[in-house]
N, C-alpha and C positions, 0 to 999 in steps of 0.2 A: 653398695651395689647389691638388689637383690636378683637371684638367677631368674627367676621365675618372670619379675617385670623385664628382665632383658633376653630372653628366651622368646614372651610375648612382642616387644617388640621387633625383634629380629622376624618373627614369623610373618609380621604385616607390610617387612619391606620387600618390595616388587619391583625393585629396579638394582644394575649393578652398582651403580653411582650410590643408591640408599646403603646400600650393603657394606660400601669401600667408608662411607660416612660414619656409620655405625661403628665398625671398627677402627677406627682414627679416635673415637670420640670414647669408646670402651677402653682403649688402650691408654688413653692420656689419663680415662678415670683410674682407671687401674694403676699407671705409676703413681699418682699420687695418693696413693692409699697407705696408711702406716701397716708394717709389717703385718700385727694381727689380725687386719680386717684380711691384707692379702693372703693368708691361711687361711682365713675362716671362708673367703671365697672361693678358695681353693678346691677346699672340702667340698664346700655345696654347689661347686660347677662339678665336682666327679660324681657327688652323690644324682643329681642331676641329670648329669651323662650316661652312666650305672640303669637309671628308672627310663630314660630314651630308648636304651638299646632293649630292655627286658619289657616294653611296650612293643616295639619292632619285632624280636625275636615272637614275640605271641601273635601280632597281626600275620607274620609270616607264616605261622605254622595256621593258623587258621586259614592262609590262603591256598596253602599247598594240600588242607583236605577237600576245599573244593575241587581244587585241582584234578586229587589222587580219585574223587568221585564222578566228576562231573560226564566221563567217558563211558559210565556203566548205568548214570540215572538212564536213560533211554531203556534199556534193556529189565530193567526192575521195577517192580509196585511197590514205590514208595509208600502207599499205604499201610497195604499189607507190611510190610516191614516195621514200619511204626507199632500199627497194631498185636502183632504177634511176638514182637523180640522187644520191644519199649515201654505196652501197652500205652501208650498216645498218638493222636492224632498227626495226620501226614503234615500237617503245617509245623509242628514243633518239631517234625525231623528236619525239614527245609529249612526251617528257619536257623538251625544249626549247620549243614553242610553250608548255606549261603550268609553266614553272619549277620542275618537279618539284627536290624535294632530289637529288642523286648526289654520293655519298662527303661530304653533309654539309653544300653551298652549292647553290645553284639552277642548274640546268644554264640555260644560253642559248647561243645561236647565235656562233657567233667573224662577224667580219665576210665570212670566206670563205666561211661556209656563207651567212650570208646572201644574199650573191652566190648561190650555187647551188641555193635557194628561188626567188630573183628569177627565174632563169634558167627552173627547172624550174615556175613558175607560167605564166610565158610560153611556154616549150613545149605546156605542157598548153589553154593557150589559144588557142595557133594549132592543136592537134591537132582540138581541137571546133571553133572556126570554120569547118575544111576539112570538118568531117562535116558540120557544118549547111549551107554550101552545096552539100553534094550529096545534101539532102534535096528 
């Protein structure tokens, strides 16, 4: 049994009935499997499980900088931001806060750029602070 072909097809069933089938049909494989293969599937449904969640866990966090942004792009030049704290273009900041596809996987932020959002959020925050006190 490999995880990968039964992963794939678990993902193409669309009905409850495919689903209850599937598992009727894994489970009979599965008993009849000698001991070692049942380890060795063991293994490679956690390892499996393990690369699921640490796929979710990254989707998530890329979802939640949209998120933590999406409320303050109105209020900012994303350009300007790009250009002065990045040096690149307003597209490859977007396409990072919105997990646009580039070259075919979702673009995100490396941890250094994030650092230099933080940075460049906080700059632009003391910059209007100073204006609003000398209104």
């Amino acid at each position: 049994m490999n995880i990968e072909n039964l992963l794939a097809e678990w993902q193409n069933i669309d009905t409850e009935e495919g689903k209850q089938t599937f598992i009727s049909k894994a489970k009979e494989n599965f008993r009849i499997l000698p001991k070692e293969e049942k380890n060795k599937f063991a293994e490679d449904f956690f390892a499996a499980a393990e690369k699921e969640v640490s796929r979710g866990e990254k989707l998530l966090e890329e979802i939640e900088m949209r998120e933590r942004l999406n409320h303050i792009i109105p209020f900012i030049n994303i350009s300007e931001i790009s250009k002065k704290y990045f040096h690149k273009s307003a597209n490859w900041l977007y396409q990072r806060i919105n997990g646009y596809n580039v070259n075919g996987k979702p673009a995100k932020f490396s941890d250094e750029e994030k650092n230099v959002l933080r940075f460049a959020l906080n700059d632009i925050s003391k910059i209007m602070q100073d204006a609003s006190s000398k209104i």
